[in-house]
C-alpha positions in Angstrom: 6.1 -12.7 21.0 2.5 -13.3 21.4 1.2 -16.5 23.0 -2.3 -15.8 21.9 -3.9 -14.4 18.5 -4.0 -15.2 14.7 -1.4 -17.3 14.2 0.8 -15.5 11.6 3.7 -16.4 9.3 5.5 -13.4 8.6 7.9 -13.0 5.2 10.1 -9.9 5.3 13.6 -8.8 5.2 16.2 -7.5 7.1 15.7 -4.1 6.9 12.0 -4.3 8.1 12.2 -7.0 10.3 12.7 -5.2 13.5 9.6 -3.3 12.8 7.3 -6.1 11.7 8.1 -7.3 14.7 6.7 -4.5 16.3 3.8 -4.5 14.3 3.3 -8.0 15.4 3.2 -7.5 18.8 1.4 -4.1 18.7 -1.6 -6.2 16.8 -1.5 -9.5 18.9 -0.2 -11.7 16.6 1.3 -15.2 17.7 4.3 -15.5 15.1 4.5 -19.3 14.3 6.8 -18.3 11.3 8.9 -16.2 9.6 11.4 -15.9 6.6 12.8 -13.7 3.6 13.1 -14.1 -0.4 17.0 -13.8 0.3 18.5 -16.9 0.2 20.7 -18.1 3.6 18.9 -15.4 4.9 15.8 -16.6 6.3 17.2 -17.7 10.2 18.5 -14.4 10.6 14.4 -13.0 9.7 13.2 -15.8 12.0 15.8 -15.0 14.9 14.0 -11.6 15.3 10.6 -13.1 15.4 12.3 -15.6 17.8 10.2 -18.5 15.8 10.4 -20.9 13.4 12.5 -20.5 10.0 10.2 -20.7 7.2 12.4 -20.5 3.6 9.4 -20.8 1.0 7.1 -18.6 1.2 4.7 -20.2 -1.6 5.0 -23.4 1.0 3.6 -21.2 3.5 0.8 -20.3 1.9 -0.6 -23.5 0.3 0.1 -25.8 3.5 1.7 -23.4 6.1 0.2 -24.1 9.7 -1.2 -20.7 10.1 -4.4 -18.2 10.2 -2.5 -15.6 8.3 0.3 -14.8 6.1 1.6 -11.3 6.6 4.2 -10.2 3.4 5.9 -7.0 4.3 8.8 -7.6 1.6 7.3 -9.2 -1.3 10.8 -9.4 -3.2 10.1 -11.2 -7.0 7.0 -13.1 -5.4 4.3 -12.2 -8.0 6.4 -11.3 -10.9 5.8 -12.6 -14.4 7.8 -15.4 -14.2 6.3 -17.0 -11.3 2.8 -17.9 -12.9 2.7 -20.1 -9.6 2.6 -17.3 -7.0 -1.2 -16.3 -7.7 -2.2 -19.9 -7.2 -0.5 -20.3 -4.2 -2.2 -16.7 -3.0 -5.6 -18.6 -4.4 -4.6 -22.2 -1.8 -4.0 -20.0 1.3 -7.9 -18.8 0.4 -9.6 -21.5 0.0 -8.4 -22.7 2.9 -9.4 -20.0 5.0 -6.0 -18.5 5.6 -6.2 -14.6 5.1 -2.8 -13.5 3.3 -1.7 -9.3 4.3 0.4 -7.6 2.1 2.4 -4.1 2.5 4.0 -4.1 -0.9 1.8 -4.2 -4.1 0.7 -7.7 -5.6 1.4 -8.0 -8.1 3.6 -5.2 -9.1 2.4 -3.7 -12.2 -0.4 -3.5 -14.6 1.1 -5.7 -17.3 1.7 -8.5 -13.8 -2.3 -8.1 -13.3 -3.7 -10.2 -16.7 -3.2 -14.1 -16.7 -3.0 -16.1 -13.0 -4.0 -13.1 -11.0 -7.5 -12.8 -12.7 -7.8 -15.6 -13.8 -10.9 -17.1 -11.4 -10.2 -20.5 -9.7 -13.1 -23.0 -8.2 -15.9 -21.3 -6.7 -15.0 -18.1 -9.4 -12.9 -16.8 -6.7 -9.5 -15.1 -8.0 -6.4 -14.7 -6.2 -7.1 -11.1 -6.1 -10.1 -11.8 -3.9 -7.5 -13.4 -1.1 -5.1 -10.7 -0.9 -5.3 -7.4 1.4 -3.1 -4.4 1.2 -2.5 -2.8 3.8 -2.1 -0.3 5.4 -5.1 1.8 3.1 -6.3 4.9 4.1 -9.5 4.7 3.7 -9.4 1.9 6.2 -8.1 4.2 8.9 -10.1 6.0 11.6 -8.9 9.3 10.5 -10.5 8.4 7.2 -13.7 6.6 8.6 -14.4 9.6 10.9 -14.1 12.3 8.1 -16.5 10.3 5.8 -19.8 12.6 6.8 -17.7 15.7 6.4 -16.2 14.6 3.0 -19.8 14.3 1.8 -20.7 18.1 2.9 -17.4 19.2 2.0 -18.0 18.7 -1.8 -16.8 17.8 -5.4 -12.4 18.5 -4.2 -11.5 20.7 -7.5 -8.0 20.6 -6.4 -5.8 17.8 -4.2 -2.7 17.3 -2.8 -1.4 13.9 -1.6 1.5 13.0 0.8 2.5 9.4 1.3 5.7 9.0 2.9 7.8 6.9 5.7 11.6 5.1 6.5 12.5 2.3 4.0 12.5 0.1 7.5 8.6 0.8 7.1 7.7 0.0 3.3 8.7 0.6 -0.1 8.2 3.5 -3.0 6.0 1.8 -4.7 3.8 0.9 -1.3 3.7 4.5 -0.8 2.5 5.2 -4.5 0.3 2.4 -4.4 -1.6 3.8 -1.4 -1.9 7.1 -2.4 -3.3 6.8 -6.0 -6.0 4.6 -4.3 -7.3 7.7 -2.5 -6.7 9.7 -5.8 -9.0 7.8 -8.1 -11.4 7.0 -4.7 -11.9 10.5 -4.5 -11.3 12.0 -8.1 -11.3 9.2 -10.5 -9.0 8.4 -13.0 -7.0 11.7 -14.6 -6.7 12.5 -18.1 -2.8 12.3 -17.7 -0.1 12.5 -15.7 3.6 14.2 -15.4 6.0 12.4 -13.1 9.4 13.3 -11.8 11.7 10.7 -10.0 14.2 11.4 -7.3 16.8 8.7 -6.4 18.2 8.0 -3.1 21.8 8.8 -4.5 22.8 11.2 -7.4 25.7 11.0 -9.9 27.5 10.7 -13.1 24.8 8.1 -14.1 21.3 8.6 -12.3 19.7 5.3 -11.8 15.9 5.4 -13.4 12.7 3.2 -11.9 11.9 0.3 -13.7 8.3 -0.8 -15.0 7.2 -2.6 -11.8 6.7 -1.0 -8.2 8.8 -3.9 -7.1 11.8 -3.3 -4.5 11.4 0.7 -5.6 13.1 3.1 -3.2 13.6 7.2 -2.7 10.9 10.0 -3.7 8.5 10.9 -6.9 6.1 14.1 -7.6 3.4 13.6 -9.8 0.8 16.0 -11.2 -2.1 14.8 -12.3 -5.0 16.6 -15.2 -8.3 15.8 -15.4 -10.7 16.6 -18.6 -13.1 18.9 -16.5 -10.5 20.9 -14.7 -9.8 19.4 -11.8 -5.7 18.8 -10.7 -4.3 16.8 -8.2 -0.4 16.1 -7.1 1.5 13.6 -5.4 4.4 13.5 -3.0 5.6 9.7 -2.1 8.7 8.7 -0.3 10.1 5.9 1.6 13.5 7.9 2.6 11.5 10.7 4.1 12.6 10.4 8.1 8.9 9.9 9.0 5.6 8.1 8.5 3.4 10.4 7.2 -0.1 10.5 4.9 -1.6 13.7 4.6 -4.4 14.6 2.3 -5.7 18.2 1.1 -8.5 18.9 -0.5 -9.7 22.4 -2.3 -13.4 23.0 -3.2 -16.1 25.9 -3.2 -16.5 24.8 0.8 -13.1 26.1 1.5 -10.1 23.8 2.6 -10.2 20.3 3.8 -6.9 18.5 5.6 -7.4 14.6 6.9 -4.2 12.9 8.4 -3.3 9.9 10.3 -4.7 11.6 12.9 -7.8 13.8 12.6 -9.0 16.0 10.0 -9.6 19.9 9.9 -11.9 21.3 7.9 -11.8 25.4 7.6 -14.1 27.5 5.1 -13.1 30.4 2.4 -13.3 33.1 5.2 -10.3 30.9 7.0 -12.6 30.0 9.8 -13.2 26.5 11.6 -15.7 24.5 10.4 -14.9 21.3 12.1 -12.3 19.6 13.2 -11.2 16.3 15.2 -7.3 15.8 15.9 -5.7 13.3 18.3 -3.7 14.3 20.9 0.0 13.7 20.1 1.9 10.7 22.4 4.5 11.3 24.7 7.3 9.4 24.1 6.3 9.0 20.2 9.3 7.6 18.2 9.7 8.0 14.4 8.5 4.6 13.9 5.9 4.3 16.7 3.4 6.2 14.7 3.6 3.6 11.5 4.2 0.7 13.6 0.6 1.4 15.2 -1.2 2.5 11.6 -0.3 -0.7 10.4 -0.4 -2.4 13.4 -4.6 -1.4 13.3 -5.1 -2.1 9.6 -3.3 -5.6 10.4 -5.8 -6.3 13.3 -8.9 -4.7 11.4 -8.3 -7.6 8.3 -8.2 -10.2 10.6 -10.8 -9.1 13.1 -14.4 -11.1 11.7 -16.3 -8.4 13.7 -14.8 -5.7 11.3 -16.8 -5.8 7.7 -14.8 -6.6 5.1 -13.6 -3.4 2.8 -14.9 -3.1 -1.0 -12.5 -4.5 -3.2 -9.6 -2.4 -4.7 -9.8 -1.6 -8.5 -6.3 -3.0 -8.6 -6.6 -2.2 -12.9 -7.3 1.3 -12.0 -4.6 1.7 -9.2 -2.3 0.0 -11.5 -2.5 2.0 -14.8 -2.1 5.0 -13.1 0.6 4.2 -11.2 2.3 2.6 -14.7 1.6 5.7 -16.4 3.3 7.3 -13.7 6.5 5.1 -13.8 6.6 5.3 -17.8 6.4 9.4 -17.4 9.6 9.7 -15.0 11.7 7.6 -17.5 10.2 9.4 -20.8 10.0 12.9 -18.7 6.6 13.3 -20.8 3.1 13.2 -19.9 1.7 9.8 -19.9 -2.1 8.6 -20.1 -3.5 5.8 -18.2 -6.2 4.8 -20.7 -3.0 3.8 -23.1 -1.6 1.7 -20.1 -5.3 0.2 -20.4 -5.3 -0.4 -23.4 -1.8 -2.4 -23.4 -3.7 -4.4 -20.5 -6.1 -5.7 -22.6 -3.8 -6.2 -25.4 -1.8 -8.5 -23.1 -4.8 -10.0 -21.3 
């Protein structure tokens, strides 16, 4: 591993630990640490890392030796029964250390109220010290398509793809990521219809829970809005491939951004503009989400690189929530009731 570079404790398990370890060294990161929520577990995370075995991860963060936390397997850290998680978030903060996360944190809009809002000294919540990543609108990609999204218009219509290998995130990291672009781009829908595919099928089909927490295989989601407007989403972390492609539908004609480039063709089919990388040779399936994250990893903890707005984690939340409650009911759920029951349990 590194010799040089933020000095980062990593917490991850076996499954992604090969590839956080090439995210690691794709983004210069000295890995003083690493461990798992698995107990016994932990040497085995750190023998990948070759580095220290670090077994408490709320340790980590309120005295760990470090620059940055990086938590690519959050496991039941956050949950509602560990009121103590936020304020260990809120320690690492204040004392400068910046704490990464791939999975959501917490885990569901009902997990959001109490110690995660709550504002510590300074007003400063433990929301404040966490960064997901990798968000799209983060990436180049994104950054470089922000003029043409402007000329491009009000998207009537939008189609979201957010998939990748389990080795490289969860379900709900996936659906977490893409209904941040949804509401960045359309807002909050009116309602939303939600189907969910499990990794295995049979006599008794298992169903998702009420949390995005350790949430594996595919879901399909469309989405109505009061004025007209639709939107679907495809997410997957069983899907072969790292992959987040975004299409949108206006008067201007059709607009596609992906991980790499964006093309940008009017209603007589013609090219408008375009920009598209040049594909590697020697590209693996993991290469390509090993250096997306890799670049969000490095663009948190580079100070040269502005800071991005904050996330409206209530809005991300509800929606996905709403989305969760409609593949167990198989009806259309609303987000504004998932808001309401947030401020109920608030």
């Amino acid at each position: 591993m590194a010799e040089t570079g933020p000095r980062t404790i990593v917490w991850t398990d076996e499954q992604r630990a090969e590839c956080m370890k090439a995210v690691c060294v794709a983004a210069h990161l000295q890995v003083v640490g690493a461990g798992c929520g698995v107990k016994g577990r932990s040497s085995a995370v750190a023998g990948v890392f070759d580095c220290p075995v670090v077994d408490d991860l709320r340790r980590a963060l309120t005295d760990g030796e470090c620059d940055a936390v990086l938590i690519a397997s959050a496991g039941d850290f956050g949950a509602a029964a560990n009121p103590s998680d936020a304020q260990a978030v809120l320690h690492a903060h204040q004392r400068g250390v910046r704490v990464l996360t791939l999975d959501p944190l917490p885990a569901s809009a009902l997990e959001l109220a109490g110690p995660w809002t709550t504002p510590g000294p300074g007003g400063v919540r433990p929301l404040d010290g966490l960064a997901f990543v990798p968000l799209v609108r983060a990436a180049r990609p994104y950054r470089e398509a922000a003029e043409v999204l402007q000329m491009f218009g009000e998207p009537r219509t939008m189609l979201i793809e957010a998939c990748c290998r389990a080795e490289e995130g969860s379900l709900g990291a996936r659906l977490f990521g893409a209904i941040e672009v949804l509401l960045t781009l359309l807002g909050e829908p009116d309602n939303v219809d939600a189907a969910y595919a499990p990794p295995q099928r049979g006599a008794l089909i298992p169903q998702l829970g009420e949390t995005l927490r350790e949430t594996h295989g595919d879901i399909t989601a469309n989405f109505r809005f009061a004025d007209g407007r639709a939107a679907a989403v495809l997410v997957s972390n069983l899907s072969g491939r790292w992959s987040r492609n975004i299409t949108l539908l206006s008067a201007e004609g059709r607009l596609r951004i992906f991980d790499d480039g964006f093309e940008w063709i009017n209603q007589a089919g013609e090219p408008v503009d375009a920009s598209r990388e040049v594909k590697r040779r020697g590209e693996t399936p993991t290469s390509r989400a090993v250096q997306i994250i890799a670049d969000a990893v490095s663009r948190v903890l580079d100070p040269a690189v502005p800071a991005e707005s904050p996330l409206d984690d209530a809005g991300i939340l509800a929606v996905c929530q709403a989305i969760l409650l409609s593949t167990r009911t198989g009806s259309s759920e609303s987000p504004s009731t998932i808001r309401r029951m947030m401020q109920v349990n608030s």
